[in-house]
N, CA, C, O and CB atoms as a CASP TS submission, in Angstrom:
PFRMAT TS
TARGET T0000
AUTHOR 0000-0000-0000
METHOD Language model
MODEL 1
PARENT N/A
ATOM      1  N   UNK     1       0.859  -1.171   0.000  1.00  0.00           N
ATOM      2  CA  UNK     1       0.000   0.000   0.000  1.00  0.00           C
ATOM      3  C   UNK     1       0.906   1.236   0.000  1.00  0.00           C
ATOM      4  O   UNK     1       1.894   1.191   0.733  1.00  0.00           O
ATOM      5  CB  UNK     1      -0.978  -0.003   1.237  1.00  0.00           C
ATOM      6  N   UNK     2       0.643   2.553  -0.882  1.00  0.00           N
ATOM      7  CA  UNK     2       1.614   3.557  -1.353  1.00  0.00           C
ATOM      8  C   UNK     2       0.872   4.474  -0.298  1.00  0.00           C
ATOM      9  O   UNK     2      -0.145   4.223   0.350  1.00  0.00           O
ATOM     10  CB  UNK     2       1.698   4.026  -3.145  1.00  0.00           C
ATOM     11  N   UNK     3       1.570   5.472  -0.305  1.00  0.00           N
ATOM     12  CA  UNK     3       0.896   6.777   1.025  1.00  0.00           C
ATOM     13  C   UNK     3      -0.320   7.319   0.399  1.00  0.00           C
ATOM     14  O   UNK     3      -1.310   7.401   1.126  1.00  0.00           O
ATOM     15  CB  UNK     3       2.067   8.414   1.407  1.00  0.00           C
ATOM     16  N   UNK     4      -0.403   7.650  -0.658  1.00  0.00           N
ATOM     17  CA  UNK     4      -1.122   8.061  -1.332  1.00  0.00           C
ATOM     18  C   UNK     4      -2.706   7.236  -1.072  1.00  0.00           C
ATOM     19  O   UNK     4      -3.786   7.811  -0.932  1.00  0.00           O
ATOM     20  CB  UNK     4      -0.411   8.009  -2.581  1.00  0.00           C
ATOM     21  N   UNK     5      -2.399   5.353  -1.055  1.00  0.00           N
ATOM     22  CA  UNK     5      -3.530   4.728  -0.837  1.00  0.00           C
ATOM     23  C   UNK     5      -4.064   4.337   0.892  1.00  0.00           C
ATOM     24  O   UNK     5      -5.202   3.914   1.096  1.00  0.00           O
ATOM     25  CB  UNK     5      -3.304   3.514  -1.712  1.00  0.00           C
ATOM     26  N   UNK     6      -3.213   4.523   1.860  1.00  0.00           N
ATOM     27  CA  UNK     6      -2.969   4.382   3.354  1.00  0.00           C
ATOM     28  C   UNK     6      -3.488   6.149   3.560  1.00  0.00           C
ATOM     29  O   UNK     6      -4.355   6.345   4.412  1.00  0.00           O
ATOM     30  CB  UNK     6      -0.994   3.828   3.883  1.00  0.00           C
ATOM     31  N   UNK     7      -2.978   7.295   2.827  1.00  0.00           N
ATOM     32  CA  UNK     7      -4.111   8.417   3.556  1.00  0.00           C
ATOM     33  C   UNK     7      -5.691   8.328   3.010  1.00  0.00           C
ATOM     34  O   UNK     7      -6.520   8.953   3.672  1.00  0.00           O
ATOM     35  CB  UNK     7      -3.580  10.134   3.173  1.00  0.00           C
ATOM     36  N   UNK     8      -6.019   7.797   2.172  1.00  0.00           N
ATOM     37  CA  UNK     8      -7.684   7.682   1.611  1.00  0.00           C
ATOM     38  C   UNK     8      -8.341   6.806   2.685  1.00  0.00           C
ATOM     39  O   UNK     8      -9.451   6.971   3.190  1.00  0.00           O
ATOM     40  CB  UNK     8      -7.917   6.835  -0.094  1.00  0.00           C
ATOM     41  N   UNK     9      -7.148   5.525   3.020  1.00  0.00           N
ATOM     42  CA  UNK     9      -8.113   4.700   3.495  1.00  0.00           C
ATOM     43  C   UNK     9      -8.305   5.653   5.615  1.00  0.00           C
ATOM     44  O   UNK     9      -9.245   5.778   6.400  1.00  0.00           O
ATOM     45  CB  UNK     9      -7.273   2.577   3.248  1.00  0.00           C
ATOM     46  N   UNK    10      -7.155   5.962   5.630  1.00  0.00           N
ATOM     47  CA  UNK    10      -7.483   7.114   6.809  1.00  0.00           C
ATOM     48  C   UNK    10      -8.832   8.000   6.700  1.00  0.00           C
ATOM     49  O   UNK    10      -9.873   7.677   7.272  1.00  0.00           O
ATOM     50  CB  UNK    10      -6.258   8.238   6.801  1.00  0.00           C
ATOM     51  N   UNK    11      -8.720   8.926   6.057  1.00  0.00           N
ATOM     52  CA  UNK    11      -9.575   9.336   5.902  1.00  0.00           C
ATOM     53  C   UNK    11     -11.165   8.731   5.695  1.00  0.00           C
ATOM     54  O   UNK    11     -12.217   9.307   5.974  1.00  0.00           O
ATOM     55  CB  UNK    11      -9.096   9.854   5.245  1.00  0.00           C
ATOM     56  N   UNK    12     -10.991   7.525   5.176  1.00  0.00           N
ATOM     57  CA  UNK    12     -12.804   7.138   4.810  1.00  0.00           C
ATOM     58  C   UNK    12     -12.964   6.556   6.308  1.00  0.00           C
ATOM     59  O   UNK    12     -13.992   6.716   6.966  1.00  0.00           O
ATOM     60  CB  UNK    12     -13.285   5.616   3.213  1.00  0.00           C
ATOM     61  N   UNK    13     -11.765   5.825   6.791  1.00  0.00           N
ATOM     62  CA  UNK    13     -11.993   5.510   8.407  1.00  0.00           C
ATOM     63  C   UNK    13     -12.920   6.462   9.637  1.00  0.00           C
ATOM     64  O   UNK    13     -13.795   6.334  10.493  1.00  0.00           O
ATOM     65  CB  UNK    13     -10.500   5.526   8.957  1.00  0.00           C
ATOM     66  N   UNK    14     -11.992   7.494   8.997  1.00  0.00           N
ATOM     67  CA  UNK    14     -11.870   9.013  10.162  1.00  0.00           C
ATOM     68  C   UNK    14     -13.911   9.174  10.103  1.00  0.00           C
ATOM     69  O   UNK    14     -14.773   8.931  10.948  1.00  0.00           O
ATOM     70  CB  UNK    14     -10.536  11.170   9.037  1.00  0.00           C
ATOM     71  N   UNK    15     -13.971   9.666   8.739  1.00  0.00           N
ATOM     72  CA  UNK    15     -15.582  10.009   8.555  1.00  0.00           C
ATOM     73  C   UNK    15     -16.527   8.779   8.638  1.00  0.00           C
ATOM     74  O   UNK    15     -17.700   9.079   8.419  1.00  0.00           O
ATOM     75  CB  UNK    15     -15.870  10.689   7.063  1.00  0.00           C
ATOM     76  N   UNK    16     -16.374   7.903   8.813  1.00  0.00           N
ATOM     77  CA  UNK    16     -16.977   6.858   9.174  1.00  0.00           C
ATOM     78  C   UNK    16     -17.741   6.790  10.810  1.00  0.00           C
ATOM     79  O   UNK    16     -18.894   6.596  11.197  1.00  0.00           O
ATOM     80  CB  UNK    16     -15.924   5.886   8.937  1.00  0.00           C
ATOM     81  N   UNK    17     -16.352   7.076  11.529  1.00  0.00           N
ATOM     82  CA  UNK    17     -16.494   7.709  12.509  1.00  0.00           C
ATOM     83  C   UNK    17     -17.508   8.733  13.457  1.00  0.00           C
ATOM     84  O   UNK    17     -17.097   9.893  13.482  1.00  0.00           O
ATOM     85  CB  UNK    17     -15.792   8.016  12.262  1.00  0.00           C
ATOM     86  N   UNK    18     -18.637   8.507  14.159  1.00  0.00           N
ATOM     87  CA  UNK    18     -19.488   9.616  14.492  1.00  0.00           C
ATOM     88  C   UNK    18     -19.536   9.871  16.057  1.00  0.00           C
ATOM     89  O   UNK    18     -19.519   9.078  16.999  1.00  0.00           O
ATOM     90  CB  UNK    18     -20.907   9.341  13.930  1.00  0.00           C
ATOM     91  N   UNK    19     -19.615  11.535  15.993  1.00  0.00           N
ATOM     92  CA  UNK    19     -19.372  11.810  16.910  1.00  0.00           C
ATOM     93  C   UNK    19     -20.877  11.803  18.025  1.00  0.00           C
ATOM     94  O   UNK    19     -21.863  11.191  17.613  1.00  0.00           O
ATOM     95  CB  UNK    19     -18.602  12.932  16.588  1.00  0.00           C
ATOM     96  N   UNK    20     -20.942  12.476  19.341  1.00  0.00           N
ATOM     97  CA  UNK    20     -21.952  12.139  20.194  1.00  0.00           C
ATOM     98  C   UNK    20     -23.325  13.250  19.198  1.00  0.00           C
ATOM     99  O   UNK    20     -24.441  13.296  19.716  1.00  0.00           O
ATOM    100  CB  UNK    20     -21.426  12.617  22.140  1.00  0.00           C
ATOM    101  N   UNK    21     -23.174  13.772  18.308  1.00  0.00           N
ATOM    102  CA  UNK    21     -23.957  14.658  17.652  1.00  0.00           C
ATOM    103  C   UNK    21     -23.809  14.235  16.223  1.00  0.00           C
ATOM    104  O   UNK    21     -23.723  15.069  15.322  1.00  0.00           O
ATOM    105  CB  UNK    21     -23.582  16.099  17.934  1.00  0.00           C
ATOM    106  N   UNK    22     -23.775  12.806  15.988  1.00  0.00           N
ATOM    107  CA  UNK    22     -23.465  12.189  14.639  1.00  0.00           C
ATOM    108  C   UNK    22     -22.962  12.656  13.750  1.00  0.00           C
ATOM    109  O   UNK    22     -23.422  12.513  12.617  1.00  0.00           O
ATOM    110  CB  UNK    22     -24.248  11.821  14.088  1.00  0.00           C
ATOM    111  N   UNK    23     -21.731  13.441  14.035  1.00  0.00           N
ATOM    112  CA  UNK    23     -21.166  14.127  13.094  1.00  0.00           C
ATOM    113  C   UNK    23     -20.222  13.528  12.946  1.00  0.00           C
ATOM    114  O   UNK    23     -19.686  13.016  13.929  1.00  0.00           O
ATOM    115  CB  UNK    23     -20.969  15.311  13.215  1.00  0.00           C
ATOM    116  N   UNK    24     -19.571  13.349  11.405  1.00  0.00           N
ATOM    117  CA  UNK    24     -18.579  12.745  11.248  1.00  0.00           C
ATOM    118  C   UNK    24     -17.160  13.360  11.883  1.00  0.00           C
ATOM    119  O   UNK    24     -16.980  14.570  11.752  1.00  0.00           O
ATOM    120  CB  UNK    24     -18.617  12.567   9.961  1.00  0.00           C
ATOM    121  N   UNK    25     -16.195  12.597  12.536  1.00  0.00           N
ATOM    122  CA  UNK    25     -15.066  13.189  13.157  1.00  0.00           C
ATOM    123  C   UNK    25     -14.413  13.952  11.876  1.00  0.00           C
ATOM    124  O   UNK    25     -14.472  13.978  10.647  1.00  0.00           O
ATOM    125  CB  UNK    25     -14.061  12.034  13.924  1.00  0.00           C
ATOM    126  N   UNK    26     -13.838  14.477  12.836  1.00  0.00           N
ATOM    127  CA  UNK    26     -12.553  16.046  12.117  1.00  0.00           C
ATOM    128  C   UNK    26     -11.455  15.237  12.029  1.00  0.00           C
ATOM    129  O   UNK    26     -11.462  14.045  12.338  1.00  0.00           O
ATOM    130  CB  UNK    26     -11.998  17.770  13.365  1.00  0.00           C
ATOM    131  N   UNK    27     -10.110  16.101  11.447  1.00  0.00           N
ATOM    132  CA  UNK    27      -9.095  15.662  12.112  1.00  0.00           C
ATOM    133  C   UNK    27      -8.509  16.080  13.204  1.00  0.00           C
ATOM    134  O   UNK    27      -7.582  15.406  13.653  1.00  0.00           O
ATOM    135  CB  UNK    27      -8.394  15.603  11.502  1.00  0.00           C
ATOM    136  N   UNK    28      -8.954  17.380  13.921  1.00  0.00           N
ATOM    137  CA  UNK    28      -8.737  17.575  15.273  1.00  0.00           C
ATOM    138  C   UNK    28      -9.585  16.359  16.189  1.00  0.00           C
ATOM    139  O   UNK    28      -8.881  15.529  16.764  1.00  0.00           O
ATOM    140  CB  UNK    28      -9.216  19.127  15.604  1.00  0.00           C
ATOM    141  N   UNK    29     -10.425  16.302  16.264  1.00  0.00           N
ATOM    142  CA  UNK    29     -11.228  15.098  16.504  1.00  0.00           C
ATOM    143  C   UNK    29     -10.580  13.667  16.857  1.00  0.00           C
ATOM    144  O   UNK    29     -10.488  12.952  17.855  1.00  0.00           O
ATOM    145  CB  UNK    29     -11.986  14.933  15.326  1.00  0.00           C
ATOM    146  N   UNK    30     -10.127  13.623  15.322  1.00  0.00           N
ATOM    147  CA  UNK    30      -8.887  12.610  15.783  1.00  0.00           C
ATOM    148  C   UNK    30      -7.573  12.477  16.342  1.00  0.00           C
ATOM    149  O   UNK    30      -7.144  11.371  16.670  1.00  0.00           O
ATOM    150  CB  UNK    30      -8.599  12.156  15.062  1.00  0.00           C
ATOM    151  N   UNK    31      -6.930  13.492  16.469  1.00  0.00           N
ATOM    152  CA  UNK    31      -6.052  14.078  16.957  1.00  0.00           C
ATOM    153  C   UNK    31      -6.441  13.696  18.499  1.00  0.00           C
ATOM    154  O   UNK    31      -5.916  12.657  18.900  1.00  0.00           O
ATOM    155  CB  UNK    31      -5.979  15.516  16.463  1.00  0.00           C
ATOM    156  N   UNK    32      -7.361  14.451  19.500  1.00  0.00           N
ATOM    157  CA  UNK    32      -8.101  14.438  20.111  1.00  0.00           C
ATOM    158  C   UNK    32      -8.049  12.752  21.076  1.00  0.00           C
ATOM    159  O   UNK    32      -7.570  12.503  22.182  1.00  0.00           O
ATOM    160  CB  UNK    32      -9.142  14.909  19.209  1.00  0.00           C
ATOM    161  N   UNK    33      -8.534  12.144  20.396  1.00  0.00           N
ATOM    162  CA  UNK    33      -8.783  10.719  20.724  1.00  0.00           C
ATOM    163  C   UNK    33      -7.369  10.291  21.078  1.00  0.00           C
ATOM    164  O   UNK    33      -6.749  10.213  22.139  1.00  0.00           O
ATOM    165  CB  UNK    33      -9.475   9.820  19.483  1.00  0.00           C
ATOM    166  N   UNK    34      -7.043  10.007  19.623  1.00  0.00           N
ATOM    167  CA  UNK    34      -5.432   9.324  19.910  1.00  0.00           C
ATOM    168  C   UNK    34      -4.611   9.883  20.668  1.00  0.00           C
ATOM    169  O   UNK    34      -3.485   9.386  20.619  1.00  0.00           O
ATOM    170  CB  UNK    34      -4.567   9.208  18.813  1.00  0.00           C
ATOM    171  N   UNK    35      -4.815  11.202  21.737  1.00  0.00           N
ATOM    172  CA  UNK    35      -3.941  11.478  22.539  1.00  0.00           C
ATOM    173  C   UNK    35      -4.428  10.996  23.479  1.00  0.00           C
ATOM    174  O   UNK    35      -3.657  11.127  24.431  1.00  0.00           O
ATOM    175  CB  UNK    35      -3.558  12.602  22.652  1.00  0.00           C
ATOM    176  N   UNK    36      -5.649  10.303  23.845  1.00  0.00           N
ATOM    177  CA  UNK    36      -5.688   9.248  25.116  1.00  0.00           C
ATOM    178  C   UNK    36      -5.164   8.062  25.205  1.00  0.00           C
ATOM    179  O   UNK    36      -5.528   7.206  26.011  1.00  0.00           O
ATOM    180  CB  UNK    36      -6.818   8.898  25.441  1.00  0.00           C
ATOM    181  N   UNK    37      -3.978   7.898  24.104  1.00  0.00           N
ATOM    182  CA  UNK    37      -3.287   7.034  24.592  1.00  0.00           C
ATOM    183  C   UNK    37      -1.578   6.872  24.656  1.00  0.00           C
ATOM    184  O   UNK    37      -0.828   7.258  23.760  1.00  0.00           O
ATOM    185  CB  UNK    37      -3.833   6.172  24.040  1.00  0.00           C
ATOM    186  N   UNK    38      -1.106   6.153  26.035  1.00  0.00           N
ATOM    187  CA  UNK    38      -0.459   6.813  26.295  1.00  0.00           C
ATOM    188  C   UNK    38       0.906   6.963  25.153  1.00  0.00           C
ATOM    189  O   UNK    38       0.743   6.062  24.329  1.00  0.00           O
ATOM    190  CB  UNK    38      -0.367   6.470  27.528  1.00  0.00           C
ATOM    191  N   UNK    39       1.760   7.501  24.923  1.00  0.00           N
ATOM    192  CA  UNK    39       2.733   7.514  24.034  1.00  0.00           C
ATOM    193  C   UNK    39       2.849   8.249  22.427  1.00  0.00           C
ATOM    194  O   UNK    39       3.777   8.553  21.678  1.00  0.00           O
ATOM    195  CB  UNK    39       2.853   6.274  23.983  1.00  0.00           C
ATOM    196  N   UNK    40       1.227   8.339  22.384  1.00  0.00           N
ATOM    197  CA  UNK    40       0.533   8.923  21.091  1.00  0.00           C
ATOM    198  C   UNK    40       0.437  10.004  20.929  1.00  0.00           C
ATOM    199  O   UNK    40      -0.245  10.603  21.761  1.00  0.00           O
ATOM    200  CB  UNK    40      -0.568   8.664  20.848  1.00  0.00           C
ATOM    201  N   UNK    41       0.963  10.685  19.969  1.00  0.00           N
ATOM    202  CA  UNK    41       1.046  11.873  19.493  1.00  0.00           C
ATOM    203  C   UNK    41       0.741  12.377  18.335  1.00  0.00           C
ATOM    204  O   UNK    41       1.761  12.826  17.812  1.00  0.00           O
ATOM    205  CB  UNK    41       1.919  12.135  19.612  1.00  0.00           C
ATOM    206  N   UNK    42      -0.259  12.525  17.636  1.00  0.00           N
ATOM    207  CA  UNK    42      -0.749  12.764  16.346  1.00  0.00           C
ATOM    208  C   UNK    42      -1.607  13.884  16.373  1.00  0.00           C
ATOM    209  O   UNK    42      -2.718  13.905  16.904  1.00  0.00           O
ATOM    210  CB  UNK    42      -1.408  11.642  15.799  1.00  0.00           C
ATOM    211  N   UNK    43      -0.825  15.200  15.535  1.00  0.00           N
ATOM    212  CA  UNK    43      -1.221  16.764  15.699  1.00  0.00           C
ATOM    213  C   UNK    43      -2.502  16.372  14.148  1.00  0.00           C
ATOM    214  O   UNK    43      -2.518  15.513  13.266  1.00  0.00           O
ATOM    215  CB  UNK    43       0.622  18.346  15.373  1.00  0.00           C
ATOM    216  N   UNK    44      -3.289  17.394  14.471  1.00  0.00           N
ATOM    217  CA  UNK    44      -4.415  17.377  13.335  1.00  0.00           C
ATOM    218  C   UNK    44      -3.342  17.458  11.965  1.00  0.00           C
ATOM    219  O   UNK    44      -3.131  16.720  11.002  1.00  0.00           O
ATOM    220  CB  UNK    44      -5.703  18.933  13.473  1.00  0.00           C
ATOM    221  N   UNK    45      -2.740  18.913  12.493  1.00  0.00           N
ATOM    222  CA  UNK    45      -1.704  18.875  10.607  1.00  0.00           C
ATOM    223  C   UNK    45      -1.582  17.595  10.379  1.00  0.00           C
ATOM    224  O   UNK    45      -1.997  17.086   9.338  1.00  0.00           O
ATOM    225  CB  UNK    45       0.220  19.540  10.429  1.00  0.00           C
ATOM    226  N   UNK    46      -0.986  16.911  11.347  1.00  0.00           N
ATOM    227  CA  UNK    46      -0.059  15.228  10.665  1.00  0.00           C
ATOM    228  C   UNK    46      -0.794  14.633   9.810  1.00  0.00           C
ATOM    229  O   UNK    46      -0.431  14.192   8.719  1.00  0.00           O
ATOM    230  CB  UNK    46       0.262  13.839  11.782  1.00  0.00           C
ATOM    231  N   UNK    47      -1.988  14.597  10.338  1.00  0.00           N
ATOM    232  CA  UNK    47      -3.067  14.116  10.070  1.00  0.00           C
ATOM    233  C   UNK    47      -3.829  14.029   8.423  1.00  0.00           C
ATOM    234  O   UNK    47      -4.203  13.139   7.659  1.00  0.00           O
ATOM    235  CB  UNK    47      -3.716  14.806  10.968  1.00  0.00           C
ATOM    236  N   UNK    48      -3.787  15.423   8.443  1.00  0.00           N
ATOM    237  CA  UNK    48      -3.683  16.435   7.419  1.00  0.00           C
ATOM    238  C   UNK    48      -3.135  15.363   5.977  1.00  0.00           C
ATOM    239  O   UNK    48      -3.696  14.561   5.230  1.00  0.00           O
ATOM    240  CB  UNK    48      -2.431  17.829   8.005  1.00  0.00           C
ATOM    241  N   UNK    49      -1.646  15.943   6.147  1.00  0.00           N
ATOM    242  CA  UNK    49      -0.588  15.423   5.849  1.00  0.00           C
ATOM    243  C   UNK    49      -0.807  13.879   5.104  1.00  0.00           C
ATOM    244  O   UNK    49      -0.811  13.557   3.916  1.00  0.00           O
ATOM    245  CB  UNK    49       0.174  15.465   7.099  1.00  0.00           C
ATOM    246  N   UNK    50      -0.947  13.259   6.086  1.00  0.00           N
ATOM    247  CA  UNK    50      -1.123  11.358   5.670  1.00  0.00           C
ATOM    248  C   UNK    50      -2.541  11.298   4.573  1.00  0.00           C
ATOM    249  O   UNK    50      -2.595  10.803   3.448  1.00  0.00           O
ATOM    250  CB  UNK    50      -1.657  10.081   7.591  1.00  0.00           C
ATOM    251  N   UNK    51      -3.133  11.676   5.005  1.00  0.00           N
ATOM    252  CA  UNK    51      -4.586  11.958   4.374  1.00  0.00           C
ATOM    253  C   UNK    51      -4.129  12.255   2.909  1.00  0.00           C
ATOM    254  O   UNK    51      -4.472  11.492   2.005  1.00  0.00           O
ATOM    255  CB  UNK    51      -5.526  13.367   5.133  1.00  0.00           C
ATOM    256  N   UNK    52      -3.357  13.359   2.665  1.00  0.00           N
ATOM    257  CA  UNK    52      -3.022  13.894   1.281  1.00  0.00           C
ATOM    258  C   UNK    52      -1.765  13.071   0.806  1.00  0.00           C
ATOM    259  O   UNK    52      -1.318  13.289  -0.321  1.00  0.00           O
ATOM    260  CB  UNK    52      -2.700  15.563   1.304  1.00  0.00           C
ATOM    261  N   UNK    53      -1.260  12.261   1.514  1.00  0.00           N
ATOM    262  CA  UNK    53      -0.005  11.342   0.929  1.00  0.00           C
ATOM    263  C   UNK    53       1.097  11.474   1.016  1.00  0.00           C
ATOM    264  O   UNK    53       1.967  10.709   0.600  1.00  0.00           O
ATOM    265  CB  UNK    53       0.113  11.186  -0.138  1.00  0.00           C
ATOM    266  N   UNK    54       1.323  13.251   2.007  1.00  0.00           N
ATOM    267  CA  UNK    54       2.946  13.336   1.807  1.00  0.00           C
ATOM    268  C   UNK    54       3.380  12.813   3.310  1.00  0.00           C
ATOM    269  O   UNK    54       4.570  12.718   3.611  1.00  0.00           O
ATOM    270  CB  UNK    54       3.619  15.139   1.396  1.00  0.00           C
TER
END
């Protein structure tokens, strides 16, 4: 899998995703989450970033 095909499949994950107001998550959102765990660090940009492939 190329970055290009690993950020799409992020992304269709991410919006899949609903929040307590059935809204599909953000990437702050996700950002958000994955910092409840411990060691995890993933800023929305990064996020961003993987999503678009670079």
């Amino acid at each position: 899998m190329n970055k290009k095909e690993f950020g799409t499949l992020l992304r269709a994950v991410r919006e899949d995703h609903l929040d307590e107001y059935a809204h599909k998550w953000t990437r702050k959102k996700l950002s958000k989450e994955m910092g409840k765990y411990p060691g995890v660090v993933l800023d929305a940009n990064v996020i961003g970033k993987i999503e678009l492939g670079l």
